[in-house]
N, C-alpha and C positions, 0 to 999 in steps of 0.2 A: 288503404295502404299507407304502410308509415314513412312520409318522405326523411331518406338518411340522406345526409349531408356529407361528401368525401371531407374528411379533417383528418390532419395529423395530429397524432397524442403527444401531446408534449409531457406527461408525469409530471404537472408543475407541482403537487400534492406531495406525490412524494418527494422531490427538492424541498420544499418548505418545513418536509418532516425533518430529512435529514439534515438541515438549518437549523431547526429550532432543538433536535438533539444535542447537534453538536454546541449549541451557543449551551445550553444546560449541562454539559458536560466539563465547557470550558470552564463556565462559573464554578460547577461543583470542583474541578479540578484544581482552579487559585485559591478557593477555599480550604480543601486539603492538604495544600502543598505550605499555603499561610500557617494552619493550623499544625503540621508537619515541624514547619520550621521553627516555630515559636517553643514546642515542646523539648526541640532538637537543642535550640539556644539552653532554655531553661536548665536543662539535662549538664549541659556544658558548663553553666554556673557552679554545680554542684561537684562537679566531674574534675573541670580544671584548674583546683583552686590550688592543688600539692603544686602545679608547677611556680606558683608565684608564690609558696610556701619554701621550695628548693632554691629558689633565687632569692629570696630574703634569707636565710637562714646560712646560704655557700660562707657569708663572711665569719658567720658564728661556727659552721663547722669545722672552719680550715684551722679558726682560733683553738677550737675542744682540741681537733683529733691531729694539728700540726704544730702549731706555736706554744701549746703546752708541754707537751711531749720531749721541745728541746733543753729544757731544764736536765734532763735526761744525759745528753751529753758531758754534762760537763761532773758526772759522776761524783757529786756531794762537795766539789771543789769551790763549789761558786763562792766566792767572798763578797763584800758590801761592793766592793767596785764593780765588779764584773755586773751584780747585779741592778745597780742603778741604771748600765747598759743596756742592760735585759728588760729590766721595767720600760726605761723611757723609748725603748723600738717597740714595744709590745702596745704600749699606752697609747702610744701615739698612728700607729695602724689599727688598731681597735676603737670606733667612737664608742661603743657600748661598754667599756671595760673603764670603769670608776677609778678601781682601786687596786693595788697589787701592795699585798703584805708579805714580807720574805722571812722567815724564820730559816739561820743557820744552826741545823741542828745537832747534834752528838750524841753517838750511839754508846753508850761506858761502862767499864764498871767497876768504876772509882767508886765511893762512898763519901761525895763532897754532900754540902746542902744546902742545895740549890731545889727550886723546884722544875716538878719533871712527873715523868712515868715511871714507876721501879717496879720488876718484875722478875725474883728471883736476884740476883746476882747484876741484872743488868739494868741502866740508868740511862731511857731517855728524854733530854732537857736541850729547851733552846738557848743556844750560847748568846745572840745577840737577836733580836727583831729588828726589822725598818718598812715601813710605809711608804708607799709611792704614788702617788696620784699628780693631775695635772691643774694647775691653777684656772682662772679667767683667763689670762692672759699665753694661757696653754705654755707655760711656763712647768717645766718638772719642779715637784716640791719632796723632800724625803726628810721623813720624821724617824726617831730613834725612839721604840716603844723597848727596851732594855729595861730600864728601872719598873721595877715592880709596880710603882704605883700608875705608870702611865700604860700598862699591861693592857690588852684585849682581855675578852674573855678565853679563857682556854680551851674552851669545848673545841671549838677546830682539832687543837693542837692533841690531846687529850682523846678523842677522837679516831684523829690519825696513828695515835701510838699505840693505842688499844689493839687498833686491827690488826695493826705489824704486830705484835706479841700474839697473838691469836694463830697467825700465822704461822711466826715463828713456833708456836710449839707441836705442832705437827709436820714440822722442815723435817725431813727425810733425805737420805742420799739419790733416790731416788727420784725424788721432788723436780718438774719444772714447771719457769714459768707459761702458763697458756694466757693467751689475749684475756680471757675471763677472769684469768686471775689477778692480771693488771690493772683489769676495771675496777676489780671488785673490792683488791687494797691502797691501790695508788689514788685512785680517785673517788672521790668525794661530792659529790653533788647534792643542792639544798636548794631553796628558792631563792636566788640573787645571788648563789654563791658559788666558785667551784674551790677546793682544794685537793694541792696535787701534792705527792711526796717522790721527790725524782726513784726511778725506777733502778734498784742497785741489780749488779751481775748474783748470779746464782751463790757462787763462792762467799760473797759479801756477805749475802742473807745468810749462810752456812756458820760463816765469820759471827753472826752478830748471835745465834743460836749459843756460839762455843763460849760467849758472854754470859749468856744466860747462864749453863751450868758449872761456870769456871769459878774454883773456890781458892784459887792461887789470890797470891797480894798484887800480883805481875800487873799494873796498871795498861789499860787498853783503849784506844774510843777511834772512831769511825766517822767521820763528818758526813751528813747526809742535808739535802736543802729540800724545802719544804716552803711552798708556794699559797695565797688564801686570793683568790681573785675575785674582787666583788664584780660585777656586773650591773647595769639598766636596761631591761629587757625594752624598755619605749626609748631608748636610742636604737637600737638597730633601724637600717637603714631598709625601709619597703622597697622592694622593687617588683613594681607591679607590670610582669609579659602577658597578662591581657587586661588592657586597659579595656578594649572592647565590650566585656563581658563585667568586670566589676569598676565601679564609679567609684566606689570610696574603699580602700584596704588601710587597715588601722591593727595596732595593738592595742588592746586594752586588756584591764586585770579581768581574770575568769568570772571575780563577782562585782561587777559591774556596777556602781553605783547608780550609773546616771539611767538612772528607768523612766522618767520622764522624754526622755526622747524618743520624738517618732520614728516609727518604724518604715523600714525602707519596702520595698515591692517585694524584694526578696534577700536574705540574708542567711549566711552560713561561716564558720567559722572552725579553726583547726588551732587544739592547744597546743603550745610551745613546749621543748623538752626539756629535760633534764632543769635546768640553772633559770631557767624563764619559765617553768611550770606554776608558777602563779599566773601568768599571763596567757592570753590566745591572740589569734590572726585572726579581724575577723573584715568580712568578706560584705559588702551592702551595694546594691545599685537600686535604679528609681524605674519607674516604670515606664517613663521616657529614655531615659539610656541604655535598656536594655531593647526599647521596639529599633532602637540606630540601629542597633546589631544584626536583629531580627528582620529588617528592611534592606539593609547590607546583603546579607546571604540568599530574602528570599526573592533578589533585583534577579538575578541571573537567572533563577527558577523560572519564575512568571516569565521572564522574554523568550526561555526556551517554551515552555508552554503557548505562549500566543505566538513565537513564531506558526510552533507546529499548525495552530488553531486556524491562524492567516492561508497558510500552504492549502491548508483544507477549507476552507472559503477561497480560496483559487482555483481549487480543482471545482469545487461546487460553481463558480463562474463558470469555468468552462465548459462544463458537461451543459451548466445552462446557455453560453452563447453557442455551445454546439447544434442544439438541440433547435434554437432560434433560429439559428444558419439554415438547419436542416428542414425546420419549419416553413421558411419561405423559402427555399428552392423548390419544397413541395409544393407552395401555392403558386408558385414562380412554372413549376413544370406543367401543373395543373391548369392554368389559365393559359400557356401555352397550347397545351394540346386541344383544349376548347377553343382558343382564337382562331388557332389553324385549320382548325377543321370547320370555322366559320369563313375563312380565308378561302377555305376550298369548296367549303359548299357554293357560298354566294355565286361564282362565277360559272360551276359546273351547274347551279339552277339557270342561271341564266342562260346559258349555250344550249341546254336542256330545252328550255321553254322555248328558246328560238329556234332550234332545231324542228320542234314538232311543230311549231307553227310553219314553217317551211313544210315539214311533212304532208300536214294537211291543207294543208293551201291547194285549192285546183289550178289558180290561177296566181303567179306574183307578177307584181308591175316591178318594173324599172328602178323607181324609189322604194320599194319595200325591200327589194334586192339590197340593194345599195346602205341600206339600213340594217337587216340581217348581218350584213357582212360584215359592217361596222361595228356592231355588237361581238359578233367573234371573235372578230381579230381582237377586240378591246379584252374582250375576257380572258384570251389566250394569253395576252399579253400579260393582264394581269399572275395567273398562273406560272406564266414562265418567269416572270421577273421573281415571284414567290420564292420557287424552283431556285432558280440560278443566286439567289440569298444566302436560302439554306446550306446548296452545294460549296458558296465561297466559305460560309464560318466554318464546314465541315472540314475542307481543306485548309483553311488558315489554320484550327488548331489540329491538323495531324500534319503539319510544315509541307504541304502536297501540293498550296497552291504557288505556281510559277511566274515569276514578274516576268510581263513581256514590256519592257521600256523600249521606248523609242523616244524620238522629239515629236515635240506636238505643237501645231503653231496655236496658241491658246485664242486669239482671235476667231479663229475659223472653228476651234473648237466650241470655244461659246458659243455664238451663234448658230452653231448646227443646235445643238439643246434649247435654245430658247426660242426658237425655232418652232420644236416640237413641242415646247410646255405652253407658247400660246395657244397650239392647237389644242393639248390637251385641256390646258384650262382657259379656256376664253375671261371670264371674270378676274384674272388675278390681274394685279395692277403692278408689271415687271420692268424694273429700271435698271440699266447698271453701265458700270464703267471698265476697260479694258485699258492698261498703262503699263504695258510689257516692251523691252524691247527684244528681249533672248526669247529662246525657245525653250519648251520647259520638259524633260526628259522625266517621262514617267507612263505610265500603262494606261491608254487610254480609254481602256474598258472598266476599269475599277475608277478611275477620277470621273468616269460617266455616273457609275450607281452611285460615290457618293452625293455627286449634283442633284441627281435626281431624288433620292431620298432626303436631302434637305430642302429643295423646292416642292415635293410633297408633303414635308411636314411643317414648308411654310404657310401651304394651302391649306391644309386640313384642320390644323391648330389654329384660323384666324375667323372672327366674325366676320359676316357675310359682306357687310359693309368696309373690311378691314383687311379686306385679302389683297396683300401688298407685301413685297419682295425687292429689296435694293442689294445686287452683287455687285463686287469690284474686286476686279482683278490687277492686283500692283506688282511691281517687283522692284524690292527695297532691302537695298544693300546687295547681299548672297542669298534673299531668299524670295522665294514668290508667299504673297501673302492672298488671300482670298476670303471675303468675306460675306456674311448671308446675313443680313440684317430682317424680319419682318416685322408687323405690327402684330403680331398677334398676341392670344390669351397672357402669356407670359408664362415663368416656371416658379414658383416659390423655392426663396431662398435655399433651403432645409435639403430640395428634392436635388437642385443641380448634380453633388456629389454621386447618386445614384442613376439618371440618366443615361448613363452610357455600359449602366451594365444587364449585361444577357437577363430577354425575357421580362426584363421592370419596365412598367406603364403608370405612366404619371395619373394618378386618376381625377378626371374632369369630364366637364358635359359634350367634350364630343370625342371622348375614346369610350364609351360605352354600348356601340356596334362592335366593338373587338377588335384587337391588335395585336399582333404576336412579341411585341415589344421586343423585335430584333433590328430595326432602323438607325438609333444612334447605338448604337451599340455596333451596328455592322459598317457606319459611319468611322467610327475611331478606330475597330481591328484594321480595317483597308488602307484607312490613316496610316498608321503606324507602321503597316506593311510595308507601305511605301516610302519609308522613311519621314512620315511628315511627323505633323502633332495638330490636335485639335484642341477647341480653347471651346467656353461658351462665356457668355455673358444673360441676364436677363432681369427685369422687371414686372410684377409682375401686374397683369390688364394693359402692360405697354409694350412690350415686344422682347424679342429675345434675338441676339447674333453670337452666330459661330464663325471663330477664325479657325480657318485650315493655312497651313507654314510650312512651306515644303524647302528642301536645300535647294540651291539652283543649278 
């Protein structure tokens, strides 16, 4: 026959599975979320460079498409004065803007000879030049390029008159201007250079047409101003809104010299328009600067990750301390039910056995009587004391059992128990002291079992040689103190904390007849009942004391 053992399953197997799942889940998962994030960064380098491209460029654009445009205003009027004005506020809010050439020009058609544009009938030439730029000392400087031989080249100039004739010869009454067409004659764009020719009302351009084919002597001309603005595309000012993402943002020219330079982790780069299209933005970080970022974003990931991870190694705790719990209450209930039923056999074999020897006995003497009977009552006793244990915890925790307090003079009380505990135990070696002088108000049926349950377990717990018990009963201050000192085995340190709860038995060499390990346990619910509190102390091979503390 196959001996089976009652055991609870604990599934430690599968916990350990779902452990090591989850810990490979977790790892796989910071590894995704690493690898996630690193891509995500990377993507972003490439992604958002236009916005540090729109923020370096705001000052260049407001220049193209606001500051040039005001020359416009002043509808061909501008003279040397006005525009040294115009240069030196322009110069001096633009770091990237070199140079400003002004050419006053005239639209005519006279037949002087001078040089110019002639085209039909009509004569455009610049009446005077001047230069503007800013010294070292950001001091305005303005140079007079009039005389022929200190002349620019005229290609700007030349250029710009070109297209206005062009223009002008398909000018219709019909004709206006659109933005495209503003770009496409007023402005001029080249690499470092813009030139503008202020923008004339419709009638004007009409006006300069009726030049072209006017064959009168009637002298005419039309003042128009015309701007040549150099530029330094590596003065503009970088403004780099994600430093996070790029370490180094530079201009340099599109074809690059310097090729000996190492190259960065990653690198990308956006050409410049119009007037700066020799040059680009271009965009480098290292592969340290870019893991900051990358560790930056992917801190809050991972903590969200292993929090979740942690939460789920909590629950896996507790299904496991559940399971523990639930495990020894099993062996907790289990060793119960087997003590008790050793509890109960022992004494119902004995009453048994004594029984039928009475049965069959023809004849009893005197002393056999007197023996039998002592046997019964002992066993009975036992049983009922069993009995009336059980019935108290049953009642303590359904709140059913009833304090009958009264006063008790504890003198007379002790002594009635110790009384009886010589009798029952002759070998124990019983001392104590009494130092009351009140009376002490409490149930004097419950302050009996818990006496006697620790004078039983001072007996039972002690070497044969060692069976010794010192009580003292004090009252100190407002409360009565009582205390149960023995010699016996002692408790190890570790077990005290579990002592006093339901059904745990300390295990040693003389709780292995069985114990239903309900004594301190029904020691401290009675305690308590009664509004006391119980304490222990022990050593262990040297003895162990309980103080019990009642109010007074």
């Amino acid at each position: 026959m196959i001996n089976r053992t009652s055991k609870y399953r604990k599934n430690l197997g599968l916990l350990i599975t779902f452990f090591s799942f989850l810990t490979i889940l977790y790892i796989v998962s910071v590894f995704v979320a690493r690898r996630t994030m690193t891509n995500f960064v990377e993507s972003e380098f490439f992604n958002r460079k236009a916005d540090v491209f729109d923020s370096s460029l705001k000052a260049y654009n407001n220049f193209f498409n606001n500051d040039i445009p005001e020359v416009s205003n002043y509808q061909g009027y501008l003279d040397s004065v006005h525009a040294i004005t115009y240069a030196e506020k322009i110069l001096r809010k633009t770091p990237f803007l070199e140079e400003v050439v002004f050419y006053d020009v005239l639209f005519s058609n006279l037949n002087e000879g001078v040089r110019g544009v002639r085209f039909q009938n009509l004569l455009i030439y610049p009446r005077s030049i001047f230069s503007f730029h800013l010294n070292e000392e950001n001091k305005l400087i303005k140079n007079s390029l009039t005389e022929s031989t200190n002349r620019p080249s005229s290609d700007d100039f030349n250029n710009m008159a070109i297209k206005m004739v062009n223009f002008l010869e398909v000018l219709d009454d019909s004709t206006s201007l659109s933005e495209n067409d503003i770009y496409r004659i007023f402005y001029n764009t080249m690499p470092g250079k813009i030139t503008f020719l202020n923008i004339p009302r419709v009638n004007a351009l009409r006006a300069y047409k009726g030049l072209m084919e006017d064959t009168s002597n009637i002298s005419q001309a039309y003042d128009q101003d015309f701007f040549v603005y150099k530029v330094n595309p590596q003065k503009i000012k970088i403004v780099n809104t994600q430093e996070r993402l790029y370490e180094k943002v530079r201009i340099l020219p599109i074809a690059n010299p310097n090729l000996t330079e190492e190259p960065s982790y990653l690198t990308t780069d956006m050409p410049l328009p119009n007037a700066l299209s020799d040059y680009k933005l271009q965009f480098d970080s290292s592969e340290q600067h870019l893991r900051g970022e990358i560790n930056r974003r992917f801190f809050p990931v991972v903590l969200g990750i292993s929090l979740v991870y942690f939460i789920l190694l909590l629950i896996i705790y507790l299904i496991y301390r559940n399971i523990s719990i639930n495990s020894r209450l099993f062996q907790l209930q289990y060793d119960f039910i087997n003590n008790l039923t050793h509890e109960f056999k022992t004494p119902v074999s004995v009453i048994k056995i004594a029984g039928n020897n009475i049965k069959s006995a023809e004849k009893i003497s005197d002393q056999e009587r007197n023996m039998y009977g002592r046997i019964l009552d002992q066993e009975a006793d036992k049983l009922n004391n069993l009995m009336n244990k059980l019935l108290s915890f049953t009642q303590i925790e359904n709140k059913s059992l009833k304090f009958k307090g009264e006063y008790v003079d504890l003198n007379s009380f002790c002594e009635e128990i110790f009384d009886a505990t010589r009798l029952k135990y002759p070998d124990l070696n019983l001392s104590y002291r009494i130092q009351v002088v009140n009376q002490m108000y409490t149930d004097p049926v419950l302050l009996n079992s818990v006496f006697q349950n620790l004078i039983d377990n001072a007996y039972k717990y002690s070497e044969v040689s060692r069976k010794f018990i010192d009580i003292s009963v004090e009252q100190i201050k407002s409360n009565f103190v009582i205390v149960f000192a023995d010699k016996g085995i002692g408790i190890e340190k570790q077990e005290l904390k579990n002592i006093f709860k339901k059904f745990y038995r300390v295990k040693n060499q003389f709780n292995q007849g069985g114990s239903v390990g309900l004594g301190l346990a029904f020691c401290k619910e009675i305690t308590e009942f009664m509004g006391g509190e119980i304490k222990v102390s022990s050593v262990k091979g040297e003895g162990t004391t309980f103080t019990l503390v009642f109010p007074k």
